[in-house]
C-alpha positions in Angstrom: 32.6 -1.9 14.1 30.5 -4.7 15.1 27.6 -3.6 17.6 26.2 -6.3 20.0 22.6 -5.1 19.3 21.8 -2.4 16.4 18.7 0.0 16.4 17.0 -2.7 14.3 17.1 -5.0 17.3 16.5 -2.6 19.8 13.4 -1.8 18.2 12.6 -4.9 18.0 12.8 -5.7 21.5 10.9 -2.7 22.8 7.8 -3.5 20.2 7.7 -7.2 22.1 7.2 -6.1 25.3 5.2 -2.7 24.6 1.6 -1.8 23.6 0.8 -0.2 20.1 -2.1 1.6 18.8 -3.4 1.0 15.7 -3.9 4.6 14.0 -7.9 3.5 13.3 -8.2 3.2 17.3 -5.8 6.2 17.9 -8.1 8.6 15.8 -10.8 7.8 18.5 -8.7 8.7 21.3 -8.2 12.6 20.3 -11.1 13.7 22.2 -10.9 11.5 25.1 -9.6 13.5 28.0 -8.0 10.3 29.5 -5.7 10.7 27.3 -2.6 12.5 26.3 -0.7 12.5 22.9 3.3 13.2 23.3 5.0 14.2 20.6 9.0 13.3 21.0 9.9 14.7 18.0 12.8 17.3 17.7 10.8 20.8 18.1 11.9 21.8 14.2 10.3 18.0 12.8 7.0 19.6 14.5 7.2 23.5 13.1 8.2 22.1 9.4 5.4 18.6 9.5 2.7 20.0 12.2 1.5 17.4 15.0 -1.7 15.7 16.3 -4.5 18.1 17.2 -4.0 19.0 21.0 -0.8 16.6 21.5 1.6 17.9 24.0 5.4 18.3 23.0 8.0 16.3 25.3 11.4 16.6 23.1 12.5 12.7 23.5 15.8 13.9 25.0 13.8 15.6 28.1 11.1 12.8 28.1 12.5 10.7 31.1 13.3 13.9 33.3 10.0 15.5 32.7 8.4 12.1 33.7 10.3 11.6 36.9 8.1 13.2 39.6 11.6 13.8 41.7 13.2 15.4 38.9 14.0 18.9 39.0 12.3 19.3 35.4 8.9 16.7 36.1 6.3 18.3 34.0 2.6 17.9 35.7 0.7 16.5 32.5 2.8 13.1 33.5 1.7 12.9 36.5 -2.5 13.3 36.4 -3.0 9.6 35.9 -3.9 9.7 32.2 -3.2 7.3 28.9 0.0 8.6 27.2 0.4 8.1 23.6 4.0 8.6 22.5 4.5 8.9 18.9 7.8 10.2 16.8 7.9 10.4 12.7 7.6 6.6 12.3 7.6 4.7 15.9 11.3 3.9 16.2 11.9 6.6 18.9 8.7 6.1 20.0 9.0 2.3 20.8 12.1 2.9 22.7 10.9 6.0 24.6 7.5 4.1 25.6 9.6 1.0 26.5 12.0 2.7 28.8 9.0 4.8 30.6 7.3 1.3 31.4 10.8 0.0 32.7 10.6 3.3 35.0 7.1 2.3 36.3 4.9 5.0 33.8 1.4 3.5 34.0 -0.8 3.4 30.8 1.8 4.2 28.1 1.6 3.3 24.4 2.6 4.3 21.2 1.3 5.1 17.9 1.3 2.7 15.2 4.0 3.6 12.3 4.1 7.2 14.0 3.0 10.7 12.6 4.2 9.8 9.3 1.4 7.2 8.9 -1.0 10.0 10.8 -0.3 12.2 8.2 -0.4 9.4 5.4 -4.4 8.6 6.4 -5.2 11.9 6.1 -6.0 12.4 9.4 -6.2 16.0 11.3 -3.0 17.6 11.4 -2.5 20.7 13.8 0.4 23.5 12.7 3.1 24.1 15.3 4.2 27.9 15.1 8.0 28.5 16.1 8.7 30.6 19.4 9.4 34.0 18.1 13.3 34.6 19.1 13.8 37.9 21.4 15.9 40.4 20.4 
């Protein structure tokens, strides 16, 4: 199967036309309160890795809905105005998520430079994610 763009080019495209922060500039963010880290990451990658101190979790599939201030699911955090930070495990999902929220009109949104994987790497803070406990 020949594909008329593959992910390597998609990536490519979104990383052209959106901003990314450096990890030494992102470290300095944490304890702004203009700003929001979002973690896309599938809810298990977070309970097995852990995730940036105080970052709130949009799972990417939900990202665009919770955004949307007319959708059924908007989440509030989107909406106050701040700097969102997206980051995945290495800034593929990232790049494309932060691209299509700046196509839908998402003020101030960035990602993280070579995503939590590169966090982690530097030795920077890592918070643990506990799993929901399941009802019986």
């Amino acid at each position: 199967m020949s594909l008329i763009l593959g992910y390597e080019d998609l990536i490519a495209n979104a990383m052209a036309q959106i901003e990314t922060v450096p990890l030494d500039q992102a470290k300095t963010l944490l304890d702004d309160e203009n700003t929001v880290f979002v973690d896309i990451r599938d809810v298990r990658e977070l309970e097995r890795e852990g995730m940036i101190p105080g970052a709130f979790h949009a799972p990417r599939g939900m990202l665009e809905f919770w955004v949307d201030p007319k959708s059924p699911y908007f989440k509030p955090i989107f909406g106050e105005g701040k700097r969102l930070v997206l980051y995945c495990a290495s800034a593929w999902r990232s790049s494309l998520a932060t691209e299509t929220l700046q196509k839908m009109g998402v003020p101030r949104v960035c990602h993280l430079e070579g995503g939590f994987s590169a966090w982690k790497k530097a030795g920077l803070t890592v918070a643990e994610k506990h799993p929901k406990p399941h009802s019986a």
